[in-house]
C-alpha positions in Angstrom: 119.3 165.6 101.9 117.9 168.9 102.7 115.6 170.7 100.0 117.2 173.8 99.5 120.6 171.6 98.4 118.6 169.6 95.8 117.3 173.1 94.8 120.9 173.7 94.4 122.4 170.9 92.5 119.6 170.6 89.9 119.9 174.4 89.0 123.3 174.1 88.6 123.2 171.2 86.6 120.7 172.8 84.1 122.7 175.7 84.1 125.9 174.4 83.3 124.4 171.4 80.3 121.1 173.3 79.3 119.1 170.0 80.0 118.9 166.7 82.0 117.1 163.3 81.5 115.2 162.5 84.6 117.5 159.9 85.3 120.3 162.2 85.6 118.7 164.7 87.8 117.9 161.2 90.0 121.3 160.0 89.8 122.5 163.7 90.7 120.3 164.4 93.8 119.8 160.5 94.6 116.6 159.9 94.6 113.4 158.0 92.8 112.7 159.6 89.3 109.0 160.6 90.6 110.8 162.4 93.5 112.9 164.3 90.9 109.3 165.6 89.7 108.2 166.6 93.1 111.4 168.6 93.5 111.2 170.7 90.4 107.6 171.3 90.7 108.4 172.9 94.3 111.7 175.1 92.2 109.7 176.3 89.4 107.4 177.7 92.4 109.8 179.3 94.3 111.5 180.8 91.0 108.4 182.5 89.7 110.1 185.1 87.4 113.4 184.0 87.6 113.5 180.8 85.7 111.4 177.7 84.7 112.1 174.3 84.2 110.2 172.8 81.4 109.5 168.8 81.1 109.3 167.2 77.9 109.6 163.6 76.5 111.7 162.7 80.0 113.8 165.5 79.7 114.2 168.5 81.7 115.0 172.1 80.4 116.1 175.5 81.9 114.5 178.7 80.6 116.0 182.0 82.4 114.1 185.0 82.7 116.4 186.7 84.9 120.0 186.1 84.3 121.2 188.3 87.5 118.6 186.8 89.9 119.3 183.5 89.3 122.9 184.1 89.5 122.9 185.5 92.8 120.5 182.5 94.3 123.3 180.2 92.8 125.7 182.0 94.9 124.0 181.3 98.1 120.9 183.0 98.1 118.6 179.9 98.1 120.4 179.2 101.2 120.6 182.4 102.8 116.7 182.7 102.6 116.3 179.0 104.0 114.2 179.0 107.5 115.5 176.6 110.5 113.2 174.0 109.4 116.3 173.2 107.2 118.5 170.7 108.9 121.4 172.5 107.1 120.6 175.7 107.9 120.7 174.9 111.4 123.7 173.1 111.2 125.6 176.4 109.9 123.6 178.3 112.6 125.6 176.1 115.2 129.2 176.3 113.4 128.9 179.5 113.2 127.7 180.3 117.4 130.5 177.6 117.8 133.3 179.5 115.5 132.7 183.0 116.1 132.7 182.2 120.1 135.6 179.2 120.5 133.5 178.6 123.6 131.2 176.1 124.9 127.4 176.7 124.6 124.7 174.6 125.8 122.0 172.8 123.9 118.9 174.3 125.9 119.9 177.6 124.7 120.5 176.9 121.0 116.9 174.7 121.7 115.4 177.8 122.5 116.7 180.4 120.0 116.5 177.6 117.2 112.8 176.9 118.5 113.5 173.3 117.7 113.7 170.6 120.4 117.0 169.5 122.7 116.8 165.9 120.8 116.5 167.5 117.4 119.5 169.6 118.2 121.2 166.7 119.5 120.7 164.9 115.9 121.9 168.4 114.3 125.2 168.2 116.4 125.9 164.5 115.1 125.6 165.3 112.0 127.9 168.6 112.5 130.2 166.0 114.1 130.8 163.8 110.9 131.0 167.6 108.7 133.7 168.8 111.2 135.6 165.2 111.3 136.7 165.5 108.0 138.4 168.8 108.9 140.7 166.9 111.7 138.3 168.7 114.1 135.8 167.2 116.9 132.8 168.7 118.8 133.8 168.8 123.0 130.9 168.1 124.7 131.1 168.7 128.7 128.1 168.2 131.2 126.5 171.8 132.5 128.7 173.5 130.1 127.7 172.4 126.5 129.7 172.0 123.6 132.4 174.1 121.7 134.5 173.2 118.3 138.5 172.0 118.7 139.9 173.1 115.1 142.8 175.0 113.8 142.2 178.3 112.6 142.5 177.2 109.0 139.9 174.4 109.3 137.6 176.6 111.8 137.8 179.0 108.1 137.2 176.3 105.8 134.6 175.2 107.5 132.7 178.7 107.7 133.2 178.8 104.1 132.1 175.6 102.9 129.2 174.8 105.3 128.4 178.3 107.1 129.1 181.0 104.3 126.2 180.4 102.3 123.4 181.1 104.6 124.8 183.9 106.6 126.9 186.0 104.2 124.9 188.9 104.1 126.8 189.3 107.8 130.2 189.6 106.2 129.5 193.3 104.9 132.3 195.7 103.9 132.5 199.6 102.5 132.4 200.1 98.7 136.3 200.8 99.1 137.1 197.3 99.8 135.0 195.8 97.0 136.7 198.2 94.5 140.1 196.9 95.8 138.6 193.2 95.0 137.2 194.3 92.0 140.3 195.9 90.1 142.4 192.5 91.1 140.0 190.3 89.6 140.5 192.3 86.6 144.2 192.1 86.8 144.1 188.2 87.7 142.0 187.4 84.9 140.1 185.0 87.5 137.3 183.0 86.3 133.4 183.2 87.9 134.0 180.4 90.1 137.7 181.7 91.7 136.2 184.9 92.1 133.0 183.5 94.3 135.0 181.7 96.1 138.3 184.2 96.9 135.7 186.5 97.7 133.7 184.7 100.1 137.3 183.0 102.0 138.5 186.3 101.8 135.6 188.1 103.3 135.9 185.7 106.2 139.4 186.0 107.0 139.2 189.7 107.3 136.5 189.2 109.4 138.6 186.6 111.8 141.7 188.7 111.6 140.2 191.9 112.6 139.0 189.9 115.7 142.3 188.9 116.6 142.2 185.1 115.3 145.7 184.6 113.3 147.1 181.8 111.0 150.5 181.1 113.3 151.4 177.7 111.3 152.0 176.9 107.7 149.1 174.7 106.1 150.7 171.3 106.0 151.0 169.8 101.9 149.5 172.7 100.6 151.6 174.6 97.8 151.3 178.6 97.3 151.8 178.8 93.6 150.6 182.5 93.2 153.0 183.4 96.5 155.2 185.8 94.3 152.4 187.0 92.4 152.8 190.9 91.7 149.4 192.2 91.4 148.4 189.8 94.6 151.4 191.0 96.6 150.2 194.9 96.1 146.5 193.9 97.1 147.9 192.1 100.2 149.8 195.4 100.8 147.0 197.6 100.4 144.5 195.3 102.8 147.1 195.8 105.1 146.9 199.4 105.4 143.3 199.2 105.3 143.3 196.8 108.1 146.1 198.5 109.8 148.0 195.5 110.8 150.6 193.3 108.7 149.4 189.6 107.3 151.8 186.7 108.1 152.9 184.9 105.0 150.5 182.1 106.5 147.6 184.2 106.2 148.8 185.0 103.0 149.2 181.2 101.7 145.5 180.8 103.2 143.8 183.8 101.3 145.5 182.9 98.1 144.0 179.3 98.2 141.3 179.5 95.1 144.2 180.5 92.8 145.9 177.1 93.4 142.9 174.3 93.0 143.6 174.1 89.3 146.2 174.6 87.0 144.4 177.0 85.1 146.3 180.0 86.7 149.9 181.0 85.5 152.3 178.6 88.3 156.4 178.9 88.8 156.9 175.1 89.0 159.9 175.6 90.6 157.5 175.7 93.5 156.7 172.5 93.2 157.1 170.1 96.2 159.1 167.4 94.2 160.1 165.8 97.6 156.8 165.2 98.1 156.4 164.3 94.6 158.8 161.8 94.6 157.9 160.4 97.7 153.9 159.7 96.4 155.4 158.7 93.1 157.6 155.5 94.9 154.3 154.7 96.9 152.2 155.0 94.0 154.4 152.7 91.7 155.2 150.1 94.4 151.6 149.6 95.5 150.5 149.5 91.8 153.2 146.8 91.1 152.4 144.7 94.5 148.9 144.1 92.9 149.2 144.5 89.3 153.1 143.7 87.5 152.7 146.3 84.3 155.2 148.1 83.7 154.5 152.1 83.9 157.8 153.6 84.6 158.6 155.5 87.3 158.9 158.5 85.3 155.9 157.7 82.8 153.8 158.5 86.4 155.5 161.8 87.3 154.8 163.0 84.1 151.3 162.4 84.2 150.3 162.7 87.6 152.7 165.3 89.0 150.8 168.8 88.2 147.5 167.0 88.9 148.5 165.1 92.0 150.0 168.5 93.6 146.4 170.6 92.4 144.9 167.7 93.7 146.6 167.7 97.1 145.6 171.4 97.4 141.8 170.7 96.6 141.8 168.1 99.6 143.9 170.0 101.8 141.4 172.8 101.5 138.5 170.5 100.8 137.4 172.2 97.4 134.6 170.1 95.8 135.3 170.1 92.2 132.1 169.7 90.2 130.9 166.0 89.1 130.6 166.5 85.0 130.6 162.5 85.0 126.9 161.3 85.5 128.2 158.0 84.4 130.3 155.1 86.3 133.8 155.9 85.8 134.4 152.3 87.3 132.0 150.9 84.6 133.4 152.7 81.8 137.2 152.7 82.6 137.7 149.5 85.1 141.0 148.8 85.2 141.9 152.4 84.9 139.2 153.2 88.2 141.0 150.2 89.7 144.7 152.0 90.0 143.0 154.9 90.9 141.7 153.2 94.1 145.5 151.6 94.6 146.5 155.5 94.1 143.8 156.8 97.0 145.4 154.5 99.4 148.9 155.3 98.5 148.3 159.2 98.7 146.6 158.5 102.1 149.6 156.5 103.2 151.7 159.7 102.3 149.7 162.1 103.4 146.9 161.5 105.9 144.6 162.8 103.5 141.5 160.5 101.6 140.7 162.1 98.0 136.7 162.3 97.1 135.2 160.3 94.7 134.7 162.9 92.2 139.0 163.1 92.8 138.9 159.6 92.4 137.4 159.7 88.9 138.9 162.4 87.8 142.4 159.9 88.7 141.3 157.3 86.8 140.8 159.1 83.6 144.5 160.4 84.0 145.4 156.4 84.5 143.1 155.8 81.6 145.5 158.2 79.2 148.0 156.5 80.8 147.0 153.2 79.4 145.4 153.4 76.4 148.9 155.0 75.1 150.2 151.0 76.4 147.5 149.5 74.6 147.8 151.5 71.2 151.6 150.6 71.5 152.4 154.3 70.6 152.0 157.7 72.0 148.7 159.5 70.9 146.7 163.0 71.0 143.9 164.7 70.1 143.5 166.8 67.3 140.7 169.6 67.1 140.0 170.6 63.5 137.6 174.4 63.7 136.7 177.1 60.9 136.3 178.8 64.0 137.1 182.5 65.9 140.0 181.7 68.3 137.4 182.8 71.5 135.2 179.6 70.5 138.5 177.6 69.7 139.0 178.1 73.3 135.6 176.9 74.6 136.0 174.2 72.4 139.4 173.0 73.7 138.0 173.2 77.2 135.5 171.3 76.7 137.8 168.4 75.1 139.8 168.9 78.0 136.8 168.0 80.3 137.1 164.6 78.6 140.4 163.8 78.4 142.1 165.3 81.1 144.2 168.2 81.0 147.5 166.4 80.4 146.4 165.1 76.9 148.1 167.1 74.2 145.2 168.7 71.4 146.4 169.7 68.0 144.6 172.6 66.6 144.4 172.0 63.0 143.1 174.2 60.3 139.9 173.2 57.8 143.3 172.6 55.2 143.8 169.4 57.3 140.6 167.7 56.3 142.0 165.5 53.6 144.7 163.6 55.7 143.7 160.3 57.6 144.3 161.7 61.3 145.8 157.7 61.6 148.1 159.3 64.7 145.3 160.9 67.1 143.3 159.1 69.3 140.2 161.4 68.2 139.4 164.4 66.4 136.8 166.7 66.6 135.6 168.2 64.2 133.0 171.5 62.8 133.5 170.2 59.5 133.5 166.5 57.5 136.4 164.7 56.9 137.2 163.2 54.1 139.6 160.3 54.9 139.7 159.6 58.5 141.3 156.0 59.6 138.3 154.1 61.0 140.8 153.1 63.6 140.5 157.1 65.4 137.0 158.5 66.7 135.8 161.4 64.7 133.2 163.3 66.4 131.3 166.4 65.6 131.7 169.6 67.2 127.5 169.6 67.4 127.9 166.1 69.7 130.5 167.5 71.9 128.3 168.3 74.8 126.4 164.9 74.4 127.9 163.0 76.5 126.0 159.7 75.6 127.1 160.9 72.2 130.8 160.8 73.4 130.4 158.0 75.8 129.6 155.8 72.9 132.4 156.7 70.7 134.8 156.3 73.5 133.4 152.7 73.7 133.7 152.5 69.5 137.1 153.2 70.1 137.8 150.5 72.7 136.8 147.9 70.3 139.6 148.6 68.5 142.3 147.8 71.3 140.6 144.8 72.0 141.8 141.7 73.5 142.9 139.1 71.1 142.0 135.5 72.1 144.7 134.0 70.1 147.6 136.2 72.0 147.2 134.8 75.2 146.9 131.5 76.6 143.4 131.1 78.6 141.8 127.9 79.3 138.1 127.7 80.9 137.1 125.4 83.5 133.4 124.6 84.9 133.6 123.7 88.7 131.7 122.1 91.4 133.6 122.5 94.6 134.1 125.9 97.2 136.5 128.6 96.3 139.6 127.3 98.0 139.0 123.9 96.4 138.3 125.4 93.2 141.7 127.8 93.2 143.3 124.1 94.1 141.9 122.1 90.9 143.1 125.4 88.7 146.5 125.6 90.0 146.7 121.9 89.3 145.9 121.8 86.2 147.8 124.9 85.1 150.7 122.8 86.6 149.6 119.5 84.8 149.8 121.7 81.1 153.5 123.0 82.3 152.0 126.3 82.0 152.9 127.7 85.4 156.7 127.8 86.9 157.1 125.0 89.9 156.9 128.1 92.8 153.7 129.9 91.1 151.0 128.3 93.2 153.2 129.6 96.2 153.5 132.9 95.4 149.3 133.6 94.6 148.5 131.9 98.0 151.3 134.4 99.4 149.8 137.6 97.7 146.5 136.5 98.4 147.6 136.7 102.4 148.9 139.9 101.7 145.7 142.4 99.8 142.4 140.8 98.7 141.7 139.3 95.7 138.2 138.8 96.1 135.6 141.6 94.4 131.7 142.0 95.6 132.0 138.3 97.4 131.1 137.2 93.9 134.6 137.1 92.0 138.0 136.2 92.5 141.1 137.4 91.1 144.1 135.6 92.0 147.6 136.2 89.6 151.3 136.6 89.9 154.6 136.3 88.2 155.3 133.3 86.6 159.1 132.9 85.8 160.4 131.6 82.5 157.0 132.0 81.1 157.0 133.6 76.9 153.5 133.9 76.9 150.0 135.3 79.1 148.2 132.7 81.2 144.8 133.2 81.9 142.7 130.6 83.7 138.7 131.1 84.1 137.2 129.4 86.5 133.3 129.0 86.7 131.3 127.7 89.7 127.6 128.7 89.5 127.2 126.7 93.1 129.4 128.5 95.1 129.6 132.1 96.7 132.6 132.7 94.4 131.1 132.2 91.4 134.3 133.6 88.9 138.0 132.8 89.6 140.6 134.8 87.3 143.5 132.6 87.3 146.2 135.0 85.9 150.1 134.3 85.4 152.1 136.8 83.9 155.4 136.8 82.4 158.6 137.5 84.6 159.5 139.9 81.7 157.3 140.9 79.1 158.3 141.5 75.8 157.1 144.9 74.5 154.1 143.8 72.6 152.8 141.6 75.5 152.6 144.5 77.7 149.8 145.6 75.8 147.8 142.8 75.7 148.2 142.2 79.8 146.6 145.8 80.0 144.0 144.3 78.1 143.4 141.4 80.0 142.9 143.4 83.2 140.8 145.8 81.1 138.5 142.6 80.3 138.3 141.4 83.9 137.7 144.6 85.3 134.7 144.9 83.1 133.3 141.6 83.9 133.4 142.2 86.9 131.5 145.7 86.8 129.5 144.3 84.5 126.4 142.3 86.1 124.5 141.1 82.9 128.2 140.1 81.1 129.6 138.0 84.5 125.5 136.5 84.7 125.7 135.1 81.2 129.0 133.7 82.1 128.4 132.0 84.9 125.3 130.5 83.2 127.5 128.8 80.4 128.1 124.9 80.2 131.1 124.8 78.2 134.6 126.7 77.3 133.0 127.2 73.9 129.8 128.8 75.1 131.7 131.2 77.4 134.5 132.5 74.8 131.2 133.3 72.8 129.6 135.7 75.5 133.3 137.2 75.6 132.9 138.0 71.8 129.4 138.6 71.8 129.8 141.3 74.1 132.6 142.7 73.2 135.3 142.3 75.3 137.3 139.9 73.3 138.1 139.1 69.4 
């Protein structure tokens, strides 16, 4: 990874938490912890004046001297001043010969104006290859004549603006006239610091293309123009025409308009909505879901929940917008189960769509599938309540920042300091700037002071779990210690689940025919076979333990044809306890090291995953 981008990352970091644990900052720009030191040693001496980053006790603080400096390196000014013995800067050198020509040029001559060799340009141009893959485009490489860029206008912009933008926008210069156009609808659109960075920078760009004759002729497939009847934007588009003295195709409209519709934090018709589409994602969704896991989430329980995020998440791939990673810790540890339909979910999308969601999507996805569940596992709909003797401007802050943790489909209940006497028995959590006096110890309470603590939080999310926890006594689980390979072990369980008339007399049929059709098996370590079992009242849970053998778990699960109401809960549960053992290394070790049924329901309680 290139210096100037770890320069990057940790500076926003610090800027957006106020401080970091070296572990973070290693997690964040991965690498060692003594490498993190190295690093901000070499920023605090570049940003001599600007800001300092202080070290104390393993923990790493930002000090700004100047506000407005550091705020235009953060827009791209580290990069911009970054020399070509930056792999990246390179890189955007080449995009940019390659985008502003749409010709071929030969490697000898970028060699020479680069004044890097023809093999470390050829290494550059692999690397541009993977960047410009993503963007269904491919480098063209032809003997004698060199090597040009095959993209559609929009990618051949969205990659400028992602990858190029950065370290050449100084290039991109306009009259004062312009900016004042920009400025006054920024001010009309209320837009936020991060859509105005990046509508200017997309929009600076396309100005620059069209005025060279390059023109958006297609409409940008899955992508939704929320802001496309806009009346403040449709009078800017009409005044950059006149200043550009051409007309903009609705296209090139759609395009510009793009940083209004990554989030749905901008007024939307959602009549616009492509509920087609929708629909379509929403059938994939629930039928891949149900192939590996039979719970019950409604067809229209998903819609609900996913269909404003799904659609703003569509758009962010579509125009590959990175949101920001606020988790610095494993979704998949902390949410398994949840993580584990947001996987099924990726696949599905990209089965509808063509397009793969990022991991920070992906995480993001499984907190809305975690919302989704813990409302199963409570038995009852829940919110959030957020009890402030605040002003309403800090309300606001505040209710973002509970939105960062949530999700933004969890409904918040802004209560007054009169509320502080009830028992809050019907939120999941409240926050609070002021004690409570009766709060049911089965809903978190957590201080306004913690809110930004996210070890704070992360605990209290974990607290909270431990009240939804499994109950050994509502489902049927038997424990057996094996000696034999996987398929003989699976075999012996089947068998015996059999034996006890637990299992219907088709069951062992039907996990050998869903384990032909997806994989059941989890880091070559663990094995999760389960299916329906008809005429069954009751959860069957099988756990299989073979220290000797590559599979060293087997989850033997059968569940229910129909599930009565309560039970649904519990089978969430039981995935939410396998999903954890399995993510969890020192939990599934101290299983696997037991010598009786006895000894291993103790870890289960010992740890926590089961009462």
């Amino acid at each position: 990874m290139a210096l100037v981008l770890r320069f990057t990352q940790i500076l926003e970091f610090l800027v957006a938490k106020g401080q970091a644990t070296e572990m973070q900052l290693s997690h964040l720009i991965q690498v060692s912890q003594q490498t993190v030191k190295t690093v901000v040693l070499q920023i605090n001496q570049e940003l001599v004046d600007v800001a300092k980053i202080h070290y104390q006790q393993h923990v790493y603080r930002l000090e700004v001297l100047d506000f407005d400096e550091l705020e235009l390196l953060l827009a791209g000014g580290i990069k911009a001043g970054a020399d070509f013995n930056s792999s990246e800067k390179r890189m955007a050198y080449i995009a940019k010969l390659l985008i502003d020509s749409g010709t071929y040029h030969l490697i000898d001559e970028m060699s020479d104006v680069l004044a890097v060799s023809r093999g470390t340009i050829q290494k550059d141009l692999k690397k541009l290859s993977l960047v410009v893959k993503s963007y269904h485009a491919s480098l063209d490489s032809k003997p004698n004549r060199g090597v040009r860029l095959l993209a559609s206008e929009v990618n051949k912009r969205l990659i400028f603006v992602n990858h190029v933008y950065d370290f050449y926008q100084y290039e991109l210069g306009y009259d004062s006239k312009f900016f004042s156009l920009l400025d006054a609808l920024y001010d009309q659109l209320n837009l936020n610091a991060g859509q105005v960075a990046l509508f200017e920078r997309e929009l600076l760009f396309s100005i620059h293309r069209i005025s060279q004759g390059y023109i958006i002729e297609e409409q940008i497939e899955n992508y939704i123009n929320f802001a496309s009847e806009q009346p403040n934007l449709l009078v800017f588009f009409s005044k950059l025409e006149d200043e550009l003295k051409r007309n903009l195709t609705q296209y090139e409209q759609d395009f510009m308009a793009y940083p209004l519709n990554m989030n749905n934090n901008f007024p939307f018709d959602t009549r616009l909505l492509n509920k087609a589409l929708i629909h379509r994602l929403i059938n994939q969704i629930t039928k891949d879901i149900f192939e590996d896991y039979p719970i019950q989430i409604s067809r229209q329980a998903l819609i609900d929940a996913l269909q404003y995020h799904v659609t703003f998440l569509i758009n962010r791939t579509v125009c590959h917008y990175q949101e920001k990673n606020i988790f610095f810790k494993s979704i998949q540890a902390r949410y398994p189960f949840a993580y584990q339909l947001a996987q099924i979910t990726r696949k599905s999308i990209w089965q509808v769509t063509d397009l793969m969601i990022s991991d920070i999507e992906l995480n993001t996805l499984a907190i809305y599938f975690e919302l989704l569940l813990s409302k199963v596992r409570i038995d009852s709909p829940k919110q959030v309540a957020l009890v402030a003797s605040v002003g309403p401007a800090v309300r606001q802050v505040l209710r973002h920042q509970i939105q960062m943790i949530f999700g933004e489909e969890m409904a918040i209940t802004m209560l007054t300091e009169e509320a502080v006497a009830q028992d809050f028995s019907e939120y999941i959590a409240v926050f609070t700037t002021i004690p409570l006096k009766a709060i049911s110890p089965d809903v978190m309470e957590i201080q306004v002071a913690n809110l930004l603590d996210e070890d704070f939080v992360t605990h209290q999310m974990h607290s909270f779990k431990e009240s939804v926890l499994l109950e050994h006594a509502k489902i049927d689980i038997s424990i057996l210690h094996l000696e034999n390979d996987y398929a003989e072990n699976l075999a012996l369980m089947l068998s015996d689940l059999r034996l006890h008339g637990k299992v219907d007399a088709t069951f062992s049929e039907r996990v050998m025919a869903r384990s032909q059709k997806s994989s059941i098996i989890f880091d070559e370590t663990f094995a999760f076979p389960h299916t329906i079992n008809v005429g069954a009242e009751q959860i069957v849970l099988s756990i299989g333990v073979s220290p000797d053998d590559q599979i060293k778990l087997i989850f033997l699960l059968g569940v229910p044809d129909t599930l009565m109401p309560n039970s649904e809960s519990d089978l969430i549960k039981v995935y939410d306890m396998i999903f954890e053992i399995i993510g969890d290394e020192s939990l599934s070790t101290s299983m696997i090291d037991t010598t009786s049924s006895a000894q291993l329901l103790g870890v289960l309680k010992r740890k926590g995953v089961m009462i």
